[in-house]
Each structure stands twice: as structure tokens, then as C-alpha cells.
C-alpha positions as CSV (number, residue, x, y, z in Angstrom):
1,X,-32.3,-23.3,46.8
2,X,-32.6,-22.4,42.5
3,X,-32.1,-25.4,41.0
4,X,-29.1,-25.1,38.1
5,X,-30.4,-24.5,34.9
6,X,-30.0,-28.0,32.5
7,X,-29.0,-26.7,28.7
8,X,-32.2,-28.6,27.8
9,X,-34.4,-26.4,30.4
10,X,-36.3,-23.7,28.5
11,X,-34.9,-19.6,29.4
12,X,-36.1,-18.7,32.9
13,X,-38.0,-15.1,33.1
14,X,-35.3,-12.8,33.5
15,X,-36.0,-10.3,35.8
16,X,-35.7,-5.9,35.1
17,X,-32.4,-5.7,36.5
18,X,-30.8,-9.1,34.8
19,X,-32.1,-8.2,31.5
20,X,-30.4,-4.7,32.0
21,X,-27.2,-6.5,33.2
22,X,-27.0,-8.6,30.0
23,X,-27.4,-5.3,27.7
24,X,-24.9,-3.3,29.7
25,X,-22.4,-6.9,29.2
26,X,-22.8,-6.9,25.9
27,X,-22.4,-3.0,24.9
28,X,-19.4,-3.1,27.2
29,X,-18.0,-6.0,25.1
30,X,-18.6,-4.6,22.0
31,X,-17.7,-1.4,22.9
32,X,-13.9,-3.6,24.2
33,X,-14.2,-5.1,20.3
34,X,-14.3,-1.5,18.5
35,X,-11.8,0.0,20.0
36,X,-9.2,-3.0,19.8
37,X,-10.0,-2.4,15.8
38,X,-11.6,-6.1,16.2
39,X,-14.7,-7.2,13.7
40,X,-17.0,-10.0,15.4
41,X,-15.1,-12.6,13.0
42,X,-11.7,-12.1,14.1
43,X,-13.1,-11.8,17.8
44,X,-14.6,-15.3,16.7
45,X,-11.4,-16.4,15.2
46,X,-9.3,-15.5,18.2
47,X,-11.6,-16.7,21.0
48,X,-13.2,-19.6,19.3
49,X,-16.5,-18.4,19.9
50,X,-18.9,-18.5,17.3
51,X,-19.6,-15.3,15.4
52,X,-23.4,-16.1,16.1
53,X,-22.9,-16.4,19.6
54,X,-21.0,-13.4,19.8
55,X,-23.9,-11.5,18.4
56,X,-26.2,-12.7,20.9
57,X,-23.8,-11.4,23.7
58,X,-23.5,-8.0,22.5
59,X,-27.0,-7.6,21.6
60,X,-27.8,-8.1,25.6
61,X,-28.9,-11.9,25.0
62,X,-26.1,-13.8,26.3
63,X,-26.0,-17.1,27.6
64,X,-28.2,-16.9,31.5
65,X,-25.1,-18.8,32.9
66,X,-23.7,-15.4,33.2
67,X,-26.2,-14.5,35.5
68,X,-25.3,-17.5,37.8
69,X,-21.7,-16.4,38.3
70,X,-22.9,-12.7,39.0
71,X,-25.1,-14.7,41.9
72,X,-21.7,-16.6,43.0
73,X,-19.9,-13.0,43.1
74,X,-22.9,-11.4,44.9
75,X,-23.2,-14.1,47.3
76,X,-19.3,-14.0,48.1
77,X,-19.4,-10.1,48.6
78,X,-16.8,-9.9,46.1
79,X,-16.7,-8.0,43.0
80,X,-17.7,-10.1,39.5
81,X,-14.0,-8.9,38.1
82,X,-12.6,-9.9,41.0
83,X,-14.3,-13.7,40.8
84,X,-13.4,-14.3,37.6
85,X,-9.7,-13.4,38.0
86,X,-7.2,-16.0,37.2
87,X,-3.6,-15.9,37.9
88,X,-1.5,-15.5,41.0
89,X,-2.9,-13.6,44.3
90,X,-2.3,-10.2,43.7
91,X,0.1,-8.8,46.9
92,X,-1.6,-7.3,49.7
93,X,0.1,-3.9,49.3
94,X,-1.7,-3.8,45.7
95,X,-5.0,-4.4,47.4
96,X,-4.8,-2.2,49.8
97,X,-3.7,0.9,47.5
98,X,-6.6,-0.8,45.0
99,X,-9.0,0.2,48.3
100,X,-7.6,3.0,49.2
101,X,-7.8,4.4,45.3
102,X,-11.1,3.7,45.2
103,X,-11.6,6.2,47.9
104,X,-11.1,9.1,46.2
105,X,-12.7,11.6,43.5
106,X,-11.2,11.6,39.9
107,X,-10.0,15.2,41.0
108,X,-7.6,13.4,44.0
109,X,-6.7,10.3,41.6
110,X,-5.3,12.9,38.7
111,X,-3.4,14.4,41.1
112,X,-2.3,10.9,43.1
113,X,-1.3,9.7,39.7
114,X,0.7,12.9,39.1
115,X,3.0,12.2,42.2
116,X,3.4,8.7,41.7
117,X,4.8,9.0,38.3
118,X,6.7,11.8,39.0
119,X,8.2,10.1,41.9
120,X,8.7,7.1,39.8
121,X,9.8,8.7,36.3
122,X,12.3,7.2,34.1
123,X,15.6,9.2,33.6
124,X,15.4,11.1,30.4
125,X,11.9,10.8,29.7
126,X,11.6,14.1,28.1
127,X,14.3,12.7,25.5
128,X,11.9,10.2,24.2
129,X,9.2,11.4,22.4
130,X,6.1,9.7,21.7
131,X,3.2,10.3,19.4
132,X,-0.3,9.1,20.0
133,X,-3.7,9.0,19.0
134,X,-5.9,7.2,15.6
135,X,-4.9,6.7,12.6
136,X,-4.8,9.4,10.3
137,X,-3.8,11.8,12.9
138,X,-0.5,12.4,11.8
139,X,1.8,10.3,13.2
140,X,3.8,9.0,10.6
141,X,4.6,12.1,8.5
142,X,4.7,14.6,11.3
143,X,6.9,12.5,13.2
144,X,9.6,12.1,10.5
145,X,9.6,15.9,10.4
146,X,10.0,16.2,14.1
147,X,12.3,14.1,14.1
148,X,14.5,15.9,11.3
149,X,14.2,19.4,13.4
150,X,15.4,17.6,16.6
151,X,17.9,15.2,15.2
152,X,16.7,12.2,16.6
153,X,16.2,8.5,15.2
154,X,12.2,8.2,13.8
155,X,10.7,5.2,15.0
156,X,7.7,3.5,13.7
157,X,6.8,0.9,16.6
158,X,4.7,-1.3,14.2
159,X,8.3,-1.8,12.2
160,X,9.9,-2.6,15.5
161,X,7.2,-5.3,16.0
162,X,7.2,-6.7,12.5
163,X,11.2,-6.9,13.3
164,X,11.1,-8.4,16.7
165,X,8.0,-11.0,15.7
166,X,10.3,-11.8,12.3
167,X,6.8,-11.5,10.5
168,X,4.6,-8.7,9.0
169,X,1.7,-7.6,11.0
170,X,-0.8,-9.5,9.1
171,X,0.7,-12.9,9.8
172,X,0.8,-12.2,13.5
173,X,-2.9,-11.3,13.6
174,X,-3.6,-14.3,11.0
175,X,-1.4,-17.3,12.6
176,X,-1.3,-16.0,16.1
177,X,-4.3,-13.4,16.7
178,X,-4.1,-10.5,19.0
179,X,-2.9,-11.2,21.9
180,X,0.4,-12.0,20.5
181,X,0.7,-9.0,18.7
182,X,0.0,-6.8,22.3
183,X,3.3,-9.4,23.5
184,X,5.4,-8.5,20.9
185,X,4.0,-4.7,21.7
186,X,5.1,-4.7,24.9
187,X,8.1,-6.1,24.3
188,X,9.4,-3.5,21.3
189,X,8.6,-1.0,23.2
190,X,10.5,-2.1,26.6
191,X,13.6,-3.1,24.0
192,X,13.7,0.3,22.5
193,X,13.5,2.6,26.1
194,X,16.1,0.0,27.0
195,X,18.4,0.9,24.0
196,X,17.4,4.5,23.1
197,X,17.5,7.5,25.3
198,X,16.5,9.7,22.4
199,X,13.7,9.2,20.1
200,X,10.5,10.2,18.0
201,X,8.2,7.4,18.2
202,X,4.9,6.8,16.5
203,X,2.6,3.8,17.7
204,X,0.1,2.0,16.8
205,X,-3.4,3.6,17.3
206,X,-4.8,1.2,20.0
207,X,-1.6,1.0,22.4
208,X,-4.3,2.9,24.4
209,X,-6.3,0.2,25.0
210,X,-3.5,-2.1,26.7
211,X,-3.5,-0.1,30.2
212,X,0.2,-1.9,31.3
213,X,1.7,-1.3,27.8
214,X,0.3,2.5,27.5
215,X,1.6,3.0,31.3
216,X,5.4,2.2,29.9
217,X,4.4,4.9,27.3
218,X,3.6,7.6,29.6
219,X,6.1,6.8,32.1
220,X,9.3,6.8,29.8
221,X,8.4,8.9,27.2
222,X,7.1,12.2,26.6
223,X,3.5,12.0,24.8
224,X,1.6,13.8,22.3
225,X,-1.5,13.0,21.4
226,X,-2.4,14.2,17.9
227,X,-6.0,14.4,17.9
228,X,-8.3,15.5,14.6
229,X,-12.3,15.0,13.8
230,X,-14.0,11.7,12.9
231,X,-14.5,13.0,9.6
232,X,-10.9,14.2,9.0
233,X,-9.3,11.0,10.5
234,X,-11.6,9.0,7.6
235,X,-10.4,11.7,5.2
236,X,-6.9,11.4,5.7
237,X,-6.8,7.2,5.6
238,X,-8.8,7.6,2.0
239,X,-6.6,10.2,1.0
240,X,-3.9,7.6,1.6
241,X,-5.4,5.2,-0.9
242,X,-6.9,2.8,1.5
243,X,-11.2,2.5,1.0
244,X,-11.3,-0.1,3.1
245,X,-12.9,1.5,5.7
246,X,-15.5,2.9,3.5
247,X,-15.9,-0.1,1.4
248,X,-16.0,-2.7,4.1
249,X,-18.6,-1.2,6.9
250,X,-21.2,0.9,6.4
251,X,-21.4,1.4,10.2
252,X,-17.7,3.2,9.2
253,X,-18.3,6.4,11.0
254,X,-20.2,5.3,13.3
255,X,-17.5,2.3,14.8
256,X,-14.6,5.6,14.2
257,X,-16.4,7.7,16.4
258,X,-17.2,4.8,19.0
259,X,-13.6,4.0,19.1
260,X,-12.2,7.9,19.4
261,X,-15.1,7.9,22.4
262,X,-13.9,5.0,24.0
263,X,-9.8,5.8,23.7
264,X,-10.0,9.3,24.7
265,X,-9.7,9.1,28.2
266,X,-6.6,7.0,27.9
267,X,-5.4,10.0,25.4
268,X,-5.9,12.3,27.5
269,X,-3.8,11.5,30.0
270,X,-0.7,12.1,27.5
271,X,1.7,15.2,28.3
272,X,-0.1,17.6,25.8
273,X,-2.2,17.7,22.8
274,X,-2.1,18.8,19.0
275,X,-5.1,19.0,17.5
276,X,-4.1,18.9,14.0
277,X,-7.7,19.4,12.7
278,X,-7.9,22.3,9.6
279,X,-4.1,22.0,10.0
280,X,-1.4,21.5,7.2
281,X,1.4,19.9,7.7
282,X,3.5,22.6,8.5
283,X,1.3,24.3,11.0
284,X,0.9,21.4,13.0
285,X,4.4,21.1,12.8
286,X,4.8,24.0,14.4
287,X,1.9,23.5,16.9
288,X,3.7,20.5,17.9
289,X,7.1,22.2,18.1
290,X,5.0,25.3,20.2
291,X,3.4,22.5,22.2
292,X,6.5,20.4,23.3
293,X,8.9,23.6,24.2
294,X,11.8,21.1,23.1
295,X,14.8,22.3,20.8
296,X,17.5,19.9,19.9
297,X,21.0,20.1,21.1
């Protein structure tokens, strides 16, 4: 039987496979940190775990104890996810379509998701338009002229959230952190599907990465993703008068692309796409009108 490991006890000898475990973990959780637009500090902040410690993690030197619990999950034949889970059971019929999904290729689950959502598509779906991707894409100022040609509200779903919260964005992050912001996400968004059965709606940049929120998206409102290049996505937010990103990280372009890597699967899976790269205004405009097929009433 191992005997536990005393926080006293020097480091056992990590074997090939655990030290390649802990350096997966932590580029997974970095990679997690980028794309949520997080730095290590207000990961820190928000978790209470120390900025040093944090480091450690991503850099594939975590604390062993991880290790132990992958032993736990091994030894229960159960998936490490699945062991550290918290919350009510899950019901048995979402366990056995979990299974039964995790039969098939990624060709079968495109098309499984295809006839799930359209045999469980909110009414007037294709009224609601909604506009995703980074920022810098476009959203803002090609969505107000979308929504001029179609005669439709404009809707800017951080406005709705700095409205519902009764705070700007910064004081939500600051007093509350993240995870109160993706609430009050959630629940702008379910408050204006409720209320509005036509719309042009630009969201926040990392809705992507909330896989229950960015579901609502895609299954009440017709998506676009408005995609561009690193480079002209950095352009475009200088352009804008903000250097932050230039002024604040020197790993800028690097953390940009990461983050564009890691949310373009979930972008993908929006209705169509407008690459607005090399584009004015006006022609991706009119790519966007092309690409949607939608004239208003």
C-alpha cells in the first residue's frame, strides 16, 4: 500500500507518464485561462490561489496530490472529470446519451447535433440574429448597420448585463470576479429571447467558452461568426484607441492567437461565417447581408 505523501515529505520520483500528465494539466489550464481573457492575477484573485502557485500548475509542476486523485479515479474505473464532479446526480437518461455520444465519429455527432436542434429549435430563431467571434471583428459597428437595413432593435449584450447587474463591467469583475459576470450572461441573454422575437445582437467575445450559455445562442438565434486575422483583430482594437493590449503583454500576439485557436471550434459551429479580413465596412456588410439571405419585412 503507497503510504500518503506528508507536506513535509520531500517530492517522490515522478514517473514518464505523471510528469507528462502534470504538463498536459497545466497547458490545459492555461490554455482555459487565455481564452476566458483571464491574466494569472485575476485567476489568483478569483480563486484565491496564489499567483505563484498558479505558475507552478501551468508550467507542469503542480502540487503531486493531483496525481493521488488521478490514482483514486483510476482505481474506481471512473473518469477523473467524472470524480471530481460536485453537484446533484446527473439523470440516467443524460448518462446514457453521454455513452451512447461517445460512440460515434465527429462526422455522426455534427450530424446528431443537427437533428437534435432542429427537432428542438426555438420559434423564430431566424428572427434573432446574433453576431459572434473576438473583438475587433466587427461586431459592434457592423451590427448597428445590419440592424438599420433590417429594421430591427441593435443590442449590445454587454449593455444588457451592465443593466441587469445595475453595475459596469469592471465592478462585476472587480467586486464579484467571473463567475458572476457568466450569471448575469446567462441571464441577459435568456431575458432578451424571452422579450424579443427580433433582434441584431452582438456579444461579448468569450460567450464561446461557456458551453450552456453559447448553446442558448445557437439554439434561439441565428449566428454569424465574424472572423478576421490575429494581426487585423490587434489592428482594429489599436485603431480604436486602446494599447492595452500592446502595452500590457508582450506575449500580445501570441495569447490572441492562443485564444482564436482555442474558440474556434465553438465558432464554428455558428450558422455561417463572414470573414471580414481585407474587408471595409461596407463589403462586409454586404458579405454579411449575401451570407444571411435575410431581407426585412
Amino acid at each position: 500500500m503507497t503510504n500518503p505523501v506528508s507536506e513535509n515529505s520531500p517530492a517522490p520520483r515522478l514517473q514518464d507518464d505523471e510528469r507528462e500528465y502534470l504538463r498536459a494539466l497545466g497547458e490545459h489550464i492555461r490554455d482555459l485561462r487565455v481564452r476566458r481573457g483571464m491574466t494569472r492575477a485575476i485567476l489568483a484573485r478569483d480563486s484565491g490561489v496564489s499567483v505563484r502557485y498558479l505558475a507552478q500548475l501551468e508550467s507542469g509542476e503542480g502540487n503531486i496530490s493531483i496525481l493521488r486523485l488521478r490514482q483514486i479515479a483510476q482505481a474506481m474505473a471512473m473518469p477523473l472529470e467524472e470524480t471530481i464532479r460536485v453537484g446533484p446526480e446527473q439523470a440516467a437518461e443524460l448518462t446514457l446519451l453521454a455513452q451512447f455520444l461517445a460512440r460515434l465519429s465527429p462526422g455522426q455527432l455534427v450530424e446528431a447535433r443537427t437533428l437534435l436542434r432542429g427537432a428542438f429549435e426555438k420559434t423564430g430563431r431566424r428572427q434573432r440574429i446574433a453576431l459572434v467571434g473576438l473583438r475587433g471583428a466587427g461586431k459592434t459597428s457592423l451590427g448597428r448597420l445590419l440592424a438599420q437595413h433590417l429594421k430591427v432593435p441593435f443590442i449590445e449584450l454587454d449593455k444588457v448585463i451592465e443593466q441587469t447587474a445595475g453595475m459596469p463591467l469592471s465592478e462585476v469583475f472587480s467586486l464579484y470576479g467571473q463567475s458572476a459576470y457568466r450569471r448575469y450572461e446567462r441571464r441577459a441573454l435568456e431575458g432578451l429571447i424571452e422579450t424579443h422575437e427580433r433582434f441584431v445582437l452582438s456579444t461579448g467575445g468569450s460567450i464561446s467558452t461557456e458551453p450552456a450559455t453559447f448553446d442558448e445562442l445557437l439554439t434561439s438565434c441565428y449566428t454569424v461568426w465574424l472572423k478576421a486575422s490575429p494581426a487585423e483583430h490587434m489592428a482594429r482594437v489599436v485603431a480604436q484607441g486602446d494599447r492595452r493590449p500592446m502595452g500590457d503583454n508582450r506575449e500580445a500576439m501570441q495569447d490572441l492567437e492562443r485564444i482564436l485557436v482555442g474558440r474556434e471550434p465553438m465558432y464554428r459551429k455558428a450558422d455561417t461565417t463572414v470573414n471580414t479580413s481585407g474587408l471595409d465596412i461596407q463589403q462586409s456588410l454586404d458579405e454579411l447581408l449575401k451570407q444571411i439571405s435575410i431581407r426585412p419585412r
